[in-house]
C-alpha positions as CSV (number, residue, x, y, z in Angstrom):
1,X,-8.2,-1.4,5.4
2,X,-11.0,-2.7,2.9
3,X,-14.3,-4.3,4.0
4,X,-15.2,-7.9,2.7
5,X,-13.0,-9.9,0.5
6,X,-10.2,-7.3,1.8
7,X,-10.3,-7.7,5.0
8,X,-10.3,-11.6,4.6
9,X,-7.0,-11.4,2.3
10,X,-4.8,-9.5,4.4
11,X,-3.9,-12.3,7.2
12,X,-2.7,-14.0,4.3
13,X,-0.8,-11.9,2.7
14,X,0.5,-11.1,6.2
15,X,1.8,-14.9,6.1
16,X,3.3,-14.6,2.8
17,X,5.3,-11.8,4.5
18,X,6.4,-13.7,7.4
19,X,7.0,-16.6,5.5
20,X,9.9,-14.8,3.4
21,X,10.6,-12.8,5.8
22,X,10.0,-13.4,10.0
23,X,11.7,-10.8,11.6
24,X,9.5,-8.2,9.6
25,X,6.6,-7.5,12.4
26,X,2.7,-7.0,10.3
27,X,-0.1,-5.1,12.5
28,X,-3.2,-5.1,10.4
29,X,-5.2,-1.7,11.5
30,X,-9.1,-2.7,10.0
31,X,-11.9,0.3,10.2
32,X,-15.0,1.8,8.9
33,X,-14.3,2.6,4.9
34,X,-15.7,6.0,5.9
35,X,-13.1,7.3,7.6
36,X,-10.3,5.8,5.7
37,X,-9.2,8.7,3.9
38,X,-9.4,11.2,6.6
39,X,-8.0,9.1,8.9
40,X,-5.1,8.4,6.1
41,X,-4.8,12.5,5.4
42,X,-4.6,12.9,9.0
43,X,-1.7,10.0,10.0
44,X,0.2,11.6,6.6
45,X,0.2,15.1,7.6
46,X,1.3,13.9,11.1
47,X,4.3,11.6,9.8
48,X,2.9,8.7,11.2
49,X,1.3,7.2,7.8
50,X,1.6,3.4,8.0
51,X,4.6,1.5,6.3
52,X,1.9,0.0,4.1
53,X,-1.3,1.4,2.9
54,X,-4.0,0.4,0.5
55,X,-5.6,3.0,-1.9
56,X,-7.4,3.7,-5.4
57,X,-5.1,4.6,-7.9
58,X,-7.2,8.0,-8.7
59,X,-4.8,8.9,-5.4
60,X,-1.6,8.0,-5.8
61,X,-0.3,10.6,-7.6
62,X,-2.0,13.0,-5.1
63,X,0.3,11.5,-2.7
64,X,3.2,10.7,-4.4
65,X,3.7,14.3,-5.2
66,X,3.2,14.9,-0.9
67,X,6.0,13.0,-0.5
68,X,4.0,10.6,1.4
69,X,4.8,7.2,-1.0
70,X,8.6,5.7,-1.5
71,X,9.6,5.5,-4.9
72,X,10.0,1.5,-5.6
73,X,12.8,2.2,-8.0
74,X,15.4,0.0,-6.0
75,X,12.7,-2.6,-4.9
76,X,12.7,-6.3,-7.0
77,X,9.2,-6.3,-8.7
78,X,10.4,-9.3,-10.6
79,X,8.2,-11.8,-9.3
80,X,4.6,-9.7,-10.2
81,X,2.7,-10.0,-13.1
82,X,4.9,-7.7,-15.3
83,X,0.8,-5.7,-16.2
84,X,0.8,-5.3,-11.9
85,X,3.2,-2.9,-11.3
86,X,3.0,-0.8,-15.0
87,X,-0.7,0.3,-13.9
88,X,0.7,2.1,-10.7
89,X,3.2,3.9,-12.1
90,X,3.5,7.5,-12.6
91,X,4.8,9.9,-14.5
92,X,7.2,10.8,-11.8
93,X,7.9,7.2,-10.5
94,X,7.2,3.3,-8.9
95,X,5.0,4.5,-5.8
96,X,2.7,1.5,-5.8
97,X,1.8,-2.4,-7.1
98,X,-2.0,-2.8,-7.9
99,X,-2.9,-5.3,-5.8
100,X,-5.0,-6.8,-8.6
């Protein structure tokens, strides 16, 4: 994932997660910020992109139009900042929540 402030965020969002929800299993995958979009083009193309990924929003449509990102139609995005998920969205759907 990121470097810095990122990395340092994540164990607690993976908290959050297992707070709400404990049967739901988190493995953080941390590397260089140099590979990270190779590494992600290679794990998509594969089928074996992670259930959860972080990226700029220059790339989401890129790969929602790859079929690579669920459209979060049915998901509850209630509880964000209604300005959150509005900035992700794309003309062809709810592929992503800006994580701020």
């Amino acid at each position: 994932m990121g470097l810095g402030r990122q990395a340092q965020d994540d164990p607690e969002a993976d908290r959050r997660v297992r707070g709400q929800a404990p049967n739901v299993k988190i493995e953080g995958e941390y590397g260089d910020w140099s590979g990270y979009w190779d590494k992600l083009a290679t794990q998509v193309a594969s089928q074996k992109a992670p259930d959860i990924i972080q990226m700029d929003l220059q790339y989401l449509g890129e790969y929602s139009k790859r079929g690579a990102l669920l459209d979060l139609k049915d998901v509850d995005l209630s509880k964000f900042d209604k300005a959150r998920p509005t900035q992700a969205k794309t003309p062809d759907g709810q592929f992503a929540v800006t994580a701020g």
